[in-house]
C-alpha positions as CSV (number, residue, x, y, z in Angstrom):
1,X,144.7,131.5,78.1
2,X,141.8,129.2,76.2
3,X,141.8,126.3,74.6
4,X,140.1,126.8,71.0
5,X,136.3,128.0,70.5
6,X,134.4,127.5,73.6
7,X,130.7,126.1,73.8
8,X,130.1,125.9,77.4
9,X,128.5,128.8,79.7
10,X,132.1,130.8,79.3
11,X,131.3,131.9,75.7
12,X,127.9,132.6,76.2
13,X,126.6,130.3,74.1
14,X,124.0,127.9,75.6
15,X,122.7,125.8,73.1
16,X,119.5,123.9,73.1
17,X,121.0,120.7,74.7
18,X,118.8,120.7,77.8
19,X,115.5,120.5,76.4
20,X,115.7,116.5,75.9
21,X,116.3,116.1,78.9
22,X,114.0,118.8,80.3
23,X,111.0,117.0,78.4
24,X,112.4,113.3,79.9
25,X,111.8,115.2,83.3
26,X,108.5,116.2,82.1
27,X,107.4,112.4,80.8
28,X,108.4,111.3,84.2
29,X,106.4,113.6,86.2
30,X,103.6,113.0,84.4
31,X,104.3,109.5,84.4
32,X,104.7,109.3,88.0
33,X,101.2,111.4,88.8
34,X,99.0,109.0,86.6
35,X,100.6,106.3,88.1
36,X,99.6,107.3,91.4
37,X,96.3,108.7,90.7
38,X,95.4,105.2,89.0
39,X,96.9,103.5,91.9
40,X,94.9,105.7,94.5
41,X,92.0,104.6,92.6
42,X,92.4,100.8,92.1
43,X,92.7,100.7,96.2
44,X,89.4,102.8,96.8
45,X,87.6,100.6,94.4
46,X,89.2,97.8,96.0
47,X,88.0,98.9,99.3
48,X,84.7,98.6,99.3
49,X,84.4,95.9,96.3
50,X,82.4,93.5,98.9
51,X,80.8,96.3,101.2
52,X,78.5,94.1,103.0
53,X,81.2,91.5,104.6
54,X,83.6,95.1,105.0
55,X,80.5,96.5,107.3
56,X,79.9,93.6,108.6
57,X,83.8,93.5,109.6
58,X,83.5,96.9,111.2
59,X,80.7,96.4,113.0
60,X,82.5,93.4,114.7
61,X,85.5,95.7,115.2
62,X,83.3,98.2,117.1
63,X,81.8,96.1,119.3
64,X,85.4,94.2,120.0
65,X,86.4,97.2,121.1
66,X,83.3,98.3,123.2
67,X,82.2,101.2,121.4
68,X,78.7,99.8,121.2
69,X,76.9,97.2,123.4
70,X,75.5,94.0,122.4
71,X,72.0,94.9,121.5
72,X,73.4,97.7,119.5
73,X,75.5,94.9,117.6
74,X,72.8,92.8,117.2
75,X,70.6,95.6,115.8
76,X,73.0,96.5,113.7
77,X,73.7,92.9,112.3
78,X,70.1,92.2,111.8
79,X,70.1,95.6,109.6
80,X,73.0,95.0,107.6
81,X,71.8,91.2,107.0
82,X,68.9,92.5,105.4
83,X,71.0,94.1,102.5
84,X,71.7,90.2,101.3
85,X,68.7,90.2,99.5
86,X,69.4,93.7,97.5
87,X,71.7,94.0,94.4
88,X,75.4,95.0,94.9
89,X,75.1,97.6,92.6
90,X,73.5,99.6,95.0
91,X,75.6,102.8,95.6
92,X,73.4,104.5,97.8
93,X,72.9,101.6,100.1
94,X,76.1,100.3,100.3
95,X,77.0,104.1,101.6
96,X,74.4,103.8,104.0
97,X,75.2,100.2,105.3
98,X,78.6,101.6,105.6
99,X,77.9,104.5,107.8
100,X,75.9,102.7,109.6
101,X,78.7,100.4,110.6
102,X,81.0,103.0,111.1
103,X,78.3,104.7,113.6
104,X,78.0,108.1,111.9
105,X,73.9,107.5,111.9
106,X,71.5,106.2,114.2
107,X,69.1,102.7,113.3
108,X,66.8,105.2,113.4
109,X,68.5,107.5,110.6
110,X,69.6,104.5,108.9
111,X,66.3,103.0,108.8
112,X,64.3,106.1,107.5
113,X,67.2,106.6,105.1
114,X,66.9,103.2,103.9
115,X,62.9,103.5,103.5
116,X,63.5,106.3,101.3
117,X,66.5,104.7,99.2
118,X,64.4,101.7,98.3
119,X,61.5,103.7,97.6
């Protein structure tokens, strides 16, 4: 037996009563992605905001931990030092001094590499 005129998925008749809240979904996924994507980028332009004290960190951590020996470290400290001197707007260097730190190049990459930035 039913109860009057039925609205619900019994009578067939769905409405349109899910789109608000379809499109609230929709807002908040869309609201949740640019939130992330802006937080993913305030940290990585945070990162390396003061590269030359972050390199020169590393390169402390590396030789700490005895991946490189002490006249490597002092090489490497005299090399980075010399960035002082050079604007911070610098992309190119900054990505060098960092790989340098890091020790995916040689002084000897990183010095012809610098020659060729500056020049």
């Amino acid at each position: 037996m039913r109860h009057g005129m039925g609205h619900g998925i019994e009578s067939g008749n769905y409405g349109y009563g899910w789109l608000p809240i379809a499109f609230i979904g929709l807002l908040l996924i869309i609201g949740i992605t640019l939130l992330a994507v802006w937080l993913f980028q305030r940290s990585k332009n945070g990162q390396y905001q003061d590269n030359s004290k972050n390199a020169m960190e590393m390169l402390k951590r590396r030789y700490a931990r005895g991946e490189i020996d002490k006249e490597e470290f002092e090489q490497m400290k005299k090399n980075l030092g010399s960035f002082d001197e050079l604007d911070k707007n610098e992309n190119a260097l900054e990505i060098l001094e960092r790989r340098y730190s890091l020790g995916e190049i040689s002084n000897e990459e990183f010095q012809q590499k610098r020659k060729d930035v500056l020049n």
